[in-house]
NUMISE-275158 format. One line per 3 residues: number of its first residue (from 1); their letters; for each residue y, z, x of N, C-alpha, C, O, CB. Coordinates in steps of 0.05 Angstrom, whole numbers, always signed. Each point is the difference from the previous one (the first is absolute). Glycine has a CB too. Example, Ala and Ser with C-alpha at 12.3 -4.5 7.8 and 13.67 -1.06 7.14 Angstrom:
2
1) AS) -114:+156:+264:+24:+0:-18:+24:+0:+18:+0:+13:+21:-23:+12:-59 | +44:-39:+31:+24:+1:+16:+22:+14:-15:+22:+4:+10:-35:-47:+14
end
This chain:
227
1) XXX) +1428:+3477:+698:+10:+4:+27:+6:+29:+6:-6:+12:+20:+26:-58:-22 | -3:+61:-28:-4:+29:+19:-19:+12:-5:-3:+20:+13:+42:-11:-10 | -62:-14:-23:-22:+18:+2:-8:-6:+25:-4:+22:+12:-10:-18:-58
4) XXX) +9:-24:+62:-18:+1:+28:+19:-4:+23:-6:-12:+21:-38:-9:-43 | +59:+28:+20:+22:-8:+28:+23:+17:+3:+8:+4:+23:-18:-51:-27 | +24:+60:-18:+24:+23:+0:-3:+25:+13:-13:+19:-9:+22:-36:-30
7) XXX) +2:+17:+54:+4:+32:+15:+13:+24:-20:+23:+9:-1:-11:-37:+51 | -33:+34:-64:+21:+18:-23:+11:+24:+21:+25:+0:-3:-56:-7:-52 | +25:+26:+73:+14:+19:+17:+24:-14:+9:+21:+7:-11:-62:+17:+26
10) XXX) +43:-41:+1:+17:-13:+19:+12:-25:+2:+14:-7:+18:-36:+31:-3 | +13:-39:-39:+8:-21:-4:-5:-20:+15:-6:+2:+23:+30:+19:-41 | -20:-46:+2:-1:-29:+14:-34:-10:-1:-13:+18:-9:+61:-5:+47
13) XXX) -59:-29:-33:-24:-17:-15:-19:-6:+31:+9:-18:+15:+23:-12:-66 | -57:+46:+60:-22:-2:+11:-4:-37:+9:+10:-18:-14:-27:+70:-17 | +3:-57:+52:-5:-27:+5:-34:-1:-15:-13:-21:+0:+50:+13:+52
16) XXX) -48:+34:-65:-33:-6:+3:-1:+26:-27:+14:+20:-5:-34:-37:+72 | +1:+8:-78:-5:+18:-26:-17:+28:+5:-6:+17:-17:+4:-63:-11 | -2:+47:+44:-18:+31:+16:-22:-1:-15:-9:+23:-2:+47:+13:+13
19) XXX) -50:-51:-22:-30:-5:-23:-18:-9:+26:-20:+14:+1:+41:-36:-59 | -20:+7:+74:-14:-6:+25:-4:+21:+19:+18:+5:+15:-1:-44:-20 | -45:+54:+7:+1:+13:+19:-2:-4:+27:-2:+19:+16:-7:-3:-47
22) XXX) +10:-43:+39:-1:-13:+29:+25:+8:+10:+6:+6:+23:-33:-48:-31 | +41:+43:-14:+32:-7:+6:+18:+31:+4:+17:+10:-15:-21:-61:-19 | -6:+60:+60:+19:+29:+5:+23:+10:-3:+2:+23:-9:-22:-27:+29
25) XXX) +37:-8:-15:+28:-1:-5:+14:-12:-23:-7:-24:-3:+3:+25:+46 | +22:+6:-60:+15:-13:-17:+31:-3:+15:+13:+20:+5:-44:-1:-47 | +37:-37:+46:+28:-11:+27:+20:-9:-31:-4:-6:-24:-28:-29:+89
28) XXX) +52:+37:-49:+26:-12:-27:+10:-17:+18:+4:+12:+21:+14:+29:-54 | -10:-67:+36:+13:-15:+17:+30:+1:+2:+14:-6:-20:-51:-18:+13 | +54:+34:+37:+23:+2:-7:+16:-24:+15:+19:+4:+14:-26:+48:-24
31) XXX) -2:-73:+6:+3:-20:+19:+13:-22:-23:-7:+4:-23:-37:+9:+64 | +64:-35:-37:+5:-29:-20:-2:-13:+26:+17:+0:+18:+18:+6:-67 | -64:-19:+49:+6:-20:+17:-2:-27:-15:+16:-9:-17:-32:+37:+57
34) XXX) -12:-42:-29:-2:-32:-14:-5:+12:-21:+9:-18:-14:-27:-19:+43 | +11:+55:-45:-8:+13:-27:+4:+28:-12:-15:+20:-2:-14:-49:+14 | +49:+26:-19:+8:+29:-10:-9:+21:-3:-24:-5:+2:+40:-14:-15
37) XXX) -14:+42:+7:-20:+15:+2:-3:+6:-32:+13:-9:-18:-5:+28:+69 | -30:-2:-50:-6:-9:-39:+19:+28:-2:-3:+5:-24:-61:-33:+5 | +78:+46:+28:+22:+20:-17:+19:-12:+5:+18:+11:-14:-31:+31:+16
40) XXX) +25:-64:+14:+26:-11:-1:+6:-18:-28:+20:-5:-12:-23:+5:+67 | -32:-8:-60:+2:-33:-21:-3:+35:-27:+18:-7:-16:-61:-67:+47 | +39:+84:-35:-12:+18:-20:+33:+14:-14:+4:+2:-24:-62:+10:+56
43) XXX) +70:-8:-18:+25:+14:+17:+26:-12:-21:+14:+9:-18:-38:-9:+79 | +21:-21:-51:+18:-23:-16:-12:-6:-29:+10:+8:-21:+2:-33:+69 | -33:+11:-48:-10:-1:-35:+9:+22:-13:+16:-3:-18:-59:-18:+24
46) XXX) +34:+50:+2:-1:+18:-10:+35:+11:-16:+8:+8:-21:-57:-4:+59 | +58:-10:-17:+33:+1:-7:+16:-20:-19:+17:+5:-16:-18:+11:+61 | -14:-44:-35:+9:-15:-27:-19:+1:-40:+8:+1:-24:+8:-39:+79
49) XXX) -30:+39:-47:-17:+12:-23:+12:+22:-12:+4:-6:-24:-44:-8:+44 | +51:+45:-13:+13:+14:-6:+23:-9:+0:+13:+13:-16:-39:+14:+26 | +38:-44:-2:+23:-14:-18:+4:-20:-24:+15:-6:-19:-7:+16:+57
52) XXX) -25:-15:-27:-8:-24:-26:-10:+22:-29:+13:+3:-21:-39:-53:+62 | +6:+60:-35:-11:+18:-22:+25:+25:-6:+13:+0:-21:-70:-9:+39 | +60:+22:-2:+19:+24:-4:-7:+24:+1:+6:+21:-12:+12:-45:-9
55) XXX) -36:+15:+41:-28:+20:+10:+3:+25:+16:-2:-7:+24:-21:-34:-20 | +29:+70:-6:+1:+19:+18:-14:+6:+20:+6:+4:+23:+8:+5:-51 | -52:-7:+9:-17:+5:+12:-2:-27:+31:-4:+7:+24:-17:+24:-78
58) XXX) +23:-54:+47:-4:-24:+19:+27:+1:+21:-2:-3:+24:-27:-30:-65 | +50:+37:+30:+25:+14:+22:-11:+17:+18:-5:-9:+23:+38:+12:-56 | -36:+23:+27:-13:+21:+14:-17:-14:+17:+7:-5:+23:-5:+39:-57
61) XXX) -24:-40:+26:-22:-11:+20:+13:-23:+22:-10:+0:+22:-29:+9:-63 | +58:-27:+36:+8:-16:+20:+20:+24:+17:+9:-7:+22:-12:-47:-52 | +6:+71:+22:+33:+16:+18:-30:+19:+16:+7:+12:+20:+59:-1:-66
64) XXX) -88:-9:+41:-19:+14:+12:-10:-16:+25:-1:+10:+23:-11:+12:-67 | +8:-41:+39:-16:-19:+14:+20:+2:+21:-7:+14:+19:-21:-46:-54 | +60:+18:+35:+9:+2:+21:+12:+17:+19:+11:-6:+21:-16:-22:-42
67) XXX) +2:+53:+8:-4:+31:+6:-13:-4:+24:+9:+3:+22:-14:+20:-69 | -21:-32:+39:-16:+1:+12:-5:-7:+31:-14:+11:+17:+9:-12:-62 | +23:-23:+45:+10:-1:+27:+20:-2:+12:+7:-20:+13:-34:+11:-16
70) XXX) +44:+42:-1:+27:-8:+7:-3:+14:+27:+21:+12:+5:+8:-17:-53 | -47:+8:+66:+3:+9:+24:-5:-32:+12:+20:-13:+8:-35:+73:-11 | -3:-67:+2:-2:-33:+5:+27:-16:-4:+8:-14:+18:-57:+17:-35
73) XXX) +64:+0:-9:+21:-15:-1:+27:+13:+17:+22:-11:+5:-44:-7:-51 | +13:+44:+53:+24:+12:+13:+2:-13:+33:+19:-5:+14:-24:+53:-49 | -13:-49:+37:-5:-15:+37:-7:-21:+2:+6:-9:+21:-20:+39:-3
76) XXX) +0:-46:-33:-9:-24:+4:+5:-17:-24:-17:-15:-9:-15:+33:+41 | +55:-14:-42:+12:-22:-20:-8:-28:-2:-10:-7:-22:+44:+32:+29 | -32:-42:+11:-21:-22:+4:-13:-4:-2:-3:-24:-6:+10:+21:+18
79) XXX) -31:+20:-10:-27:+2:-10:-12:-12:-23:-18:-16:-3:+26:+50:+22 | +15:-15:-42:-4:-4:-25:+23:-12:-13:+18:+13:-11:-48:+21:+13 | +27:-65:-1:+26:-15:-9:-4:-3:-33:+19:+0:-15:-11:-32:+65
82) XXX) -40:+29:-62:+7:-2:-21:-4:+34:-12:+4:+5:-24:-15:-65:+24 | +4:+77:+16:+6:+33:-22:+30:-1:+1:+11:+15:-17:-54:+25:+32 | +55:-49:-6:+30:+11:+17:+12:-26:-28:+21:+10:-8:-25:+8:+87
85) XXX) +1:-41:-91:+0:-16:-23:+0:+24:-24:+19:+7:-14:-46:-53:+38 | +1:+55:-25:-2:+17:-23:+21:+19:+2:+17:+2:-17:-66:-7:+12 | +48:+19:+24:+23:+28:+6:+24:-16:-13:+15:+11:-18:-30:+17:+71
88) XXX) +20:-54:-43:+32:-1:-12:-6:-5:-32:+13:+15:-15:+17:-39:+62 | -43:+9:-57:+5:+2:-24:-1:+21:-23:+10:-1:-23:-19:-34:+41 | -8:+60:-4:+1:+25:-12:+22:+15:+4:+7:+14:-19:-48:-15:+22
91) XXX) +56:+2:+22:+34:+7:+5:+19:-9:-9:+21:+12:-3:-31:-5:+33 | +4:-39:-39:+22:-9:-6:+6:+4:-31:+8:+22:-10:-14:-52:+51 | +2:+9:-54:+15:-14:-35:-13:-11:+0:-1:-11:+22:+42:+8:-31
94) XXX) -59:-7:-9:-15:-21:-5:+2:-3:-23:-6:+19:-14:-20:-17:+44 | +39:-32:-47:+10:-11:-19:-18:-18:-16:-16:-19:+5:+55:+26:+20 | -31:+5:-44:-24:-18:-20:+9:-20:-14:+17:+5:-18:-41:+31:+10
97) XXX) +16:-61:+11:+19:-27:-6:-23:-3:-30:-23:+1:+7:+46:-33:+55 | -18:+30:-89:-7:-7:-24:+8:-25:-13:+20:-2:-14:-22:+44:+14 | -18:-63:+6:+4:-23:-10:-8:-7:-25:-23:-6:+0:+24:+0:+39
100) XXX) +12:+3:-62:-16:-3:-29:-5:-22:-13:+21:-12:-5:-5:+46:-3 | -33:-44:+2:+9:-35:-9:-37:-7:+5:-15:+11:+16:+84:-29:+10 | -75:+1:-42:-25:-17:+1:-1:-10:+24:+18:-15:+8:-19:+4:-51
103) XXX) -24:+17:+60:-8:-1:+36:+1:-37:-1:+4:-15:+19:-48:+71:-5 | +40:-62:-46:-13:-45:+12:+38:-4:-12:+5:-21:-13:-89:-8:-14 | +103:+44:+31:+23:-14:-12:+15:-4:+22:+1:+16:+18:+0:+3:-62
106) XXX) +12:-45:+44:+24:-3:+19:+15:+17:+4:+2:+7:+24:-3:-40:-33 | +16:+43:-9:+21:+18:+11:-11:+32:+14:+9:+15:+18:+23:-42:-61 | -53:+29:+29:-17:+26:+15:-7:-9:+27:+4:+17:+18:-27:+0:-61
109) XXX) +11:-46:+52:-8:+1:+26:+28:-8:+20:+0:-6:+24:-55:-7:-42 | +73:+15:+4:+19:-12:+15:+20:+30:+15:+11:-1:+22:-12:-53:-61 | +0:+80:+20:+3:+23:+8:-23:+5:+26:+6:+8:+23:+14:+4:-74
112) XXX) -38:-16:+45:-27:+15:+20:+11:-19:+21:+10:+16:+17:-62:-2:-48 | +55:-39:+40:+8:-11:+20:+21:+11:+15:+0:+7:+23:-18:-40:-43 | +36:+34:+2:+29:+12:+10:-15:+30:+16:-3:+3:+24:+45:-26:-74
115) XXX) -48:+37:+34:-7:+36:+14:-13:-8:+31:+8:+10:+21:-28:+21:-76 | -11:-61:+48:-14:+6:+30:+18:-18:+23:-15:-6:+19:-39:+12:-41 | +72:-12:+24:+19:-13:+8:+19:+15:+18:+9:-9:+21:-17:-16:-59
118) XXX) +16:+59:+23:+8:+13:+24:-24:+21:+17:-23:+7:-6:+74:-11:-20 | -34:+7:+45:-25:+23:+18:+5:+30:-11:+18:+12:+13:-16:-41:+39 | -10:+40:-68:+0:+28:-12:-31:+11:+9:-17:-7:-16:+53:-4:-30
121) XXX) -42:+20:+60:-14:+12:+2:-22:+27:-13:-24:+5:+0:+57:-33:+24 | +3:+43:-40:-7:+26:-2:+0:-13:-29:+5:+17:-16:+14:+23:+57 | -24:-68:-53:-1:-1:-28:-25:+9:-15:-22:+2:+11:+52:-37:-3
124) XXX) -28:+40:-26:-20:+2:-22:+5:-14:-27:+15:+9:-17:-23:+32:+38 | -10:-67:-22:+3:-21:-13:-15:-7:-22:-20:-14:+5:+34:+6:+31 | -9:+15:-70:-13:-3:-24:+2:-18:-22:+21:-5:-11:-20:+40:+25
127) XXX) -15:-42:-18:+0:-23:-22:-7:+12:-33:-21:+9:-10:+2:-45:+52 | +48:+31:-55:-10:+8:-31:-9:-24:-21:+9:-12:-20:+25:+51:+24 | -57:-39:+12:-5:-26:-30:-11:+6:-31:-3:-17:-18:-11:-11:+58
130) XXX) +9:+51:-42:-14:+1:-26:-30:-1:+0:-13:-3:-20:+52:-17:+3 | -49:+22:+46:-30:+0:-17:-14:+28:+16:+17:+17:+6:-27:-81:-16 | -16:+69:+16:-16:+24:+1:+21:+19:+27:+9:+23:-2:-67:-51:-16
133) XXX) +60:+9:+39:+4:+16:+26:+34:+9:-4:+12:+12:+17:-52:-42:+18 | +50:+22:-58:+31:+12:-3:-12:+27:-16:-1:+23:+9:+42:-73:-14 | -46:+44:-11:-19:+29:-13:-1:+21:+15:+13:+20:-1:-42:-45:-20
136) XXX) +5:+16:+41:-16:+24:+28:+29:+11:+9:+11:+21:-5:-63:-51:+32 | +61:+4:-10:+30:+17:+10:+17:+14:-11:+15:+12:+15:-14:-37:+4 | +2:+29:-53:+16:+17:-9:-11:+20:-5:+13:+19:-9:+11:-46:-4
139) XXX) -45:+29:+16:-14:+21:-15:+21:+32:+16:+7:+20:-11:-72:-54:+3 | +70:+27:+33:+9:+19:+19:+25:-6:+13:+13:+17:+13:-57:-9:-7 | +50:-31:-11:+27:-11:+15:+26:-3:-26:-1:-19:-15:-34:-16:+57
142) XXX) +52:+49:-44:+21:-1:-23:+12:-26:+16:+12:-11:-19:-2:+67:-4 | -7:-66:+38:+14:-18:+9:-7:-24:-11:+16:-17:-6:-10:+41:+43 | -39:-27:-41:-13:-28:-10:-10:+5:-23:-22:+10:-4:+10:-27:+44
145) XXX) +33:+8:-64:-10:+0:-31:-25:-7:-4:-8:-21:+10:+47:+11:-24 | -64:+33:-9:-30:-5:+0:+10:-27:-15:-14:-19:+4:-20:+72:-6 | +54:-59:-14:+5:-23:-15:+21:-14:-4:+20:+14:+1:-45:+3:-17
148) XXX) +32:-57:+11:+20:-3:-1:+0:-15:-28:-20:-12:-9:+29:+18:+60 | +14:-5:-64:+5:-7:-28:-22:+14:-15:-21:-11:-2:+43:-33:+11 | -17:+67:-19:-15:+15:-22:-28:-6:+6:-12:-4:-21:+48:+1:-16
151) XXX) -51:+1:+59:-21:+1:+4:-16:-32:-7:-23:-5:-9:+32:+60:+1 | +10:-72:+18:-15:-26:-9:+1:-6:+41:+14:+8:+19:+10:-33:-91 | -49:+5:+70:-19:-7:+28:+26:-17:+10:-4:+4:+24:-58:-7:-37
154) XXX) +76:-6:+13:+15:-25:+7:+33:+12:+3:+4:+20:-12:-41:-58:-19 | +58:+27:+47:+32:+14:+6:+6:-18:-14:-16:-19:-2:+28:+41:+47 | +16:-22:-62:+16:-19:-6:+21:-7:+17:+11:-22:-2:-23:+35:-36
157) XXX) +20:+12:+61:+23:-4:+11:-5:-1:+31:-8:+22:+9:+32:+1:-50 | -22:-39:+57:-5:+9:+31:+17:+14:+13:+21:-14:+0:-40:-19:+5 | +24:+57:+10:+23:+7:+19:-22:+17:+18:-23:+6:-6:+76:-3:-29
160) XXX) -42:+3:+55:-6:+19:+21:+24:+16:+1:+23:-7:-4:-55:-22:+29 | +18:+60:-16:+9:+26:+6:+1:+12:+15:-22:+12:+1:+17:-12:-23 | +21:+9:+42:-4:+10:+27:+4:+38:-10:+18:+3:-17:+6:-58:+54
163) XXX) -33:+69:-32:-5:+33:-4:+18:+16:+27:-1:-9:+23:-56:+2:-48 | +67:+26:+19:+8:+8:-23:+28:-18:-26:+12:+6:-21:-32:+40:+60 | +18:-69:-22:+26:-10:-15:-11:-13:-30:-16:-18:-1:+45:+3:+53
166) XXX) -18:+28:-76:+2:-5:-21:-4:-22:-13:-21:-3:-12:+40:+31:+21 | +3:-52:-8:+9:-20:-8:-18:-27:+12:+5:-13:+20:+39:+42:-25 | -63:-33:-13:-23:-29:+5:+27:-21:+12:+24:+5:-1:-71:-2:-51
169) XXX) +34:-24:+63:+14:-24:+6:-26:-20:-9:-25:+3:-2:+63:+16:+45 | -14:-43:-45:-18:-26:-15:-2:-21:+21:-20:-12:+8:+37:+18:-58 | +12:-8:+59:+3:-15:+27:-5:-1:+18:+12:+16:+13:+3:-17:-23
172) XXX) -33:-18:+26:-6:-5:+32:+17:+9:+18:-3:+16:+19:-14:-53:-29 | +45:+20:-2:+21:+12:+23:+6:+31:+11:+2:+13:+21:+19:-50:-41 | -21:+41:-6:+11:+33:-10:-26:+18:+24:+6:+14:+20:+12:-21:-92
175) XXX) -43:+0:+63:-18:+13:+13:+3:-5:+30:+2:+19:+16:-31:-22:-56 | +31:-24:+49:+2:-11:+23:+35:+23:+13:+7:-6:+23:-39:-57:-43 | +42:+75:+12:+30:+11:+3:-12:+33:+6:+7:+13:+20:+30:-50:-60
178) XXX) -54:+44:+22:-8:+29:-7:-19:+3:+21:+3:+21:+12:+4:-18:-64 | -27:-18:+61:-17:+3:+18:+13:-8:+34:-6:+15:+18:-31:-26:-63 | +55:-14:+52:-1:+1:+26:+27:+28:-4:+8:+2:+24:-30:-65:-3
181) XXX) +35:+81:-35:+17:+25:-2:-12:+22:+10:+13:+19:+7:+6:-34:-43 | -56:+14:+37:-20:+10:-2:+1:+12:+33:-3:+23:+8:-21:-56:-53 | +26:+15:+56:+2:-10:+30:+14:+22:+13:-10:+13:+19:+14:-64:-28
184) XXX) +19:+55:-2:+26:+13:+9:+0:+33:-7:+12:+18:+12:+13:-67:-23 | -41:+49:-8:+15:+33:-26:-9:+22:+19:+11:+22:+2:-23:-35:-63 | -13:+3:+78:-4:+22:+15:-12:+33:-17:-18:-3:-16:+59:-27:+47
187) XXX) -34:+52:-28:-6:+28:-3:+16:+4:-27:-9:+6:-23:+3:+10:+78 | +29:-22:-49:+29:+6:-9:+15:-19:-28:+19:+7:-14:-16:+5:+69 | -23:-39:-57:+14:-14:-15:-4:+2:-26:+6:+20:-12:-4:-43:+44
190) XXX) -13:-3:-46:-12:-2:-29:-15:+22:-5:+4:+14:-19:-5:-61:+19 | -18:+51:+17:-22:+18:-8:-3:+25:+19:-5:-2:+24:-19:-38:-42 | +27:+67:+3:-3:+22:+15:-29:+2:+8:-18:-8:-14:+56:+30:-7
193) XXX) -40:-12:+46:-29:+3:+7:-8:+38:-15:+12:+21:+4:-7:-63:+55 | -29:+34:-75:-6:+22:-15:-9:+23:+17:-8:-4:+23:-3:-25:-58 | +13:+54:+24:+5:+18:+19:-37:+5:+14:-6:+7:+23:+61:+17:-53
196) XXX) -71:-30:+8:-26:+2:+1:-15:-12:+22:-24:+2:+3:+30:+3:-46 | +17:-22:+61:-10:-15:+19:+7:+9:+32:-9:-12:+19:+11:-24:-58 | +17:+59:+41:+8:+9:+17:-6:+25:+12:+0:+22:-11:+23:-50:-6
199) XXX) -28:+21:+46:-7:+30:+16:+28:+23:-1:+25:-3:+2:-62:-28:+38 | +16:+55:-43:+17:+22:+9:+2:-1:+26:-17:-4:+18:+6:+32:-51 | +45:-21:+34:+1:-2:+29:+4:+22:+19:+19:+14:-7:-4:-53:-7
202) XXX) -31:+50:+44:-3:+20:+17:+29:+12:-2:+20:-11:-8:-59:-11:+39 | +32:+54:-17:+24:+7:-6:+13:-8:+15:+24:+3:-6:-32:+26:-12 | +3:-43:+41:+15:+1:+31:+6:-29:-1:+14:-13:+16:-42:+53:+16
205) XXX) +14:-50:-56:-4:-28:+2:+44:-22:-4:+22:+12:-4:-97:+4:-30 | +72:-42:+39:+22:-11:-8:+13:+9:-32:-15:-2:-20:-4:-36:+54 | +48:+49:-36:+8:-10:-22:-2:-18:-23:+4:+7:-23:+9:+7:+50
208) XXX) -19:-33:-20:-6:-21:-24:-21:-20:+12:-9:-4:+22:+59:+6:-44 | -55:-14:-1:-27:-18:+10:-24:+6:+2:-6:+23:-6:+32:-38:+26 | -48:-2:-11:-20:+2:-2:-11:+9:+13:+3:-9:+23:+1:-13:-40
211) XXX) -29:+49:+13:-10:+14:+20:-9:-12:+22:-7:-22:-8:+1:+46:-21 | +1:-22:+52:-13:-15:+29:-31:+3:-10:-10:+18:-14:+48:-2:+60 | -52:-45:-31:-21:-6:-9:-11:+34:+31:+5:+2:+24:-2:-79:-54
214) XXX) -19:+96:+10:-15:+19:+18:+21:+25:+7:+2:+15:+20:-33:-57:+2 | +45:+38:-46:+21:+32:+17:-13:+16:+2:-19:+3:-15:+57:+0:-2 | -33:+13:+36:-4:+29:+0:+15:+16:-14:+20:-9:-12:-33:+3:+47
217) XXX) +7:+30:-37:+13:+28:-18:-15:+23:+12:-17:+11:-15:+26:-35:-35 | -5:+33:+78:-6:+26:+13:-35:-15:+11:-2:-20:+15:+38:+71:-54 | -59:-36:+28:-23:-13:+8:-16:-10:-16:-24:-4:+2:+28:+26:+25
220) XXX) +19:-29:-53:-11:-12:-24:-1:-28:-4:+24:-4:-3:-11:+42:-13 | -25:-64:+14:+10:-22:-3:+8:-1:-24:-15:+13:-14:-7:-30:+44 | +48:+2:-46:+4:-5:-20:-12:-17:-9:+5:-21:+11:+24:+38:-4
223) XXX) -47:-20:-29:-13:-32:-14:+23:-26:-3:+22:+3:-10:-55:+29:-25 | +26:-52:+44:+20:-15:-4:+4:-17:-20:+15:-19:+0:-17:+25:+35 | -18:+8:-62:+17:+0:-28:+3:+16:-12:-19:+14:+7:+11:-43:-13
226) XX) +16:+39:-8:-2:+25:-17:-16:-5:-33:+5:-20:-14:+44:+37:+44 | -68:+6:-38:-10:-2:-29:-25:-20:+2:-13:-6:-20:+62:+14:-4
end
């Protein structure tokens, strides 16, 4: 996809591979209507994948993409309901819920129920079972062990882990307590929002909070992510 579709100057993903010479124009769609536009859908993967993995290079490229249209999002917010999706989850915290336990075991599927049960949006949701794809994910993610029990395929123990918080839980309830808390913590609570996710803010700009979608700064636009 980005060899034939990435705007490496300017970011965000072409509707047409420019290999067609019928085809004059290369257009970027800045529109979510009945069908998103392919940098809104690109936008979001891109951001959860660099979370899931622990990916810089794939960070960067999603904080590019919606770079890319922050004059669009500065005036016509509506437009782009699902880039303006991606924007928040790259501004916000996005939490990585680690579920460990054999995927065919009761008590393992009884965690995964509990997690899709609340509305988290900004989650990022992993399964440690012990076999190839816990591997891939650790290879880069310290969060998701390449192994569990000394490197044998199978968990002995089920709990889920919510990040940055330490302490596994075994219990439904417990999880069911920790997640709808989830709801509430906001900016400020359980989980600090990492600094790597936050705009510098104009000089003229508000005191606190989050930069305005399209500030200005003299006749400069500020990107409305930073890095």
């Amino acid at each position: 996809m980005d060899a034939l579709f990435w705007d490496n100057e300017s970011g965000g993903y072409f509707t047409v591979t420019g290999h067609d010479s019928n085809i004059l124009l290369r257009l970027k769609e800045d529109n979510d209507s009945a069908e998103p536009a392919a940098s809104s859908v690109a936008a979001l993967n891109l951001a959860r994948l660099a979370a899931i993995r622990n990916d810089g290079e794939l960070l960067a490229r999603a904080k590019k993409t919606v770079n890319a249209f922050a004059r669009q999002l500065a005036h016509f917010p509506s437009a782009l309901p699902q880039m303006l999706v991606a924007f928040d989850f790259l501004e916000g915290s996005p939490r990585q819920i680690v579920i460990a336990g054999d995927s065919d075991s009761p008590e393992t599927k009884a965690l995964l129920a509990e997690v899709h049960r609340h509305f988290l949006p900004n989650k990022v949701l992993l399964l440690a079972d012990g076999a190839e794809g816990q591997r891939y994910l650790g290879e880069k993610n310290e969060a998701h062990p390449r192994d569990v029990d000394g490197g044998r395929k199978t968990c002995s123990a089920t709990f889920a882990k919510i990040l940055p918080r330490k302490a596994p839980v075994t219990d439904v309830n417990e999880l069911r307590s920790l997640l709808a808390s989830w709801h509430n913590c906001g900016n400020t609570g359980l989980w600090p929002v990492p600094s790597g996710f936050l705009n510098p803010l104009p000089s003229e700009g508000p005191p606190a909070g989050r930069t305005p979608l399209g500030a200005q700064t003299g006749k400069s636009r500020v990107p409305l992510l930073s890095g």
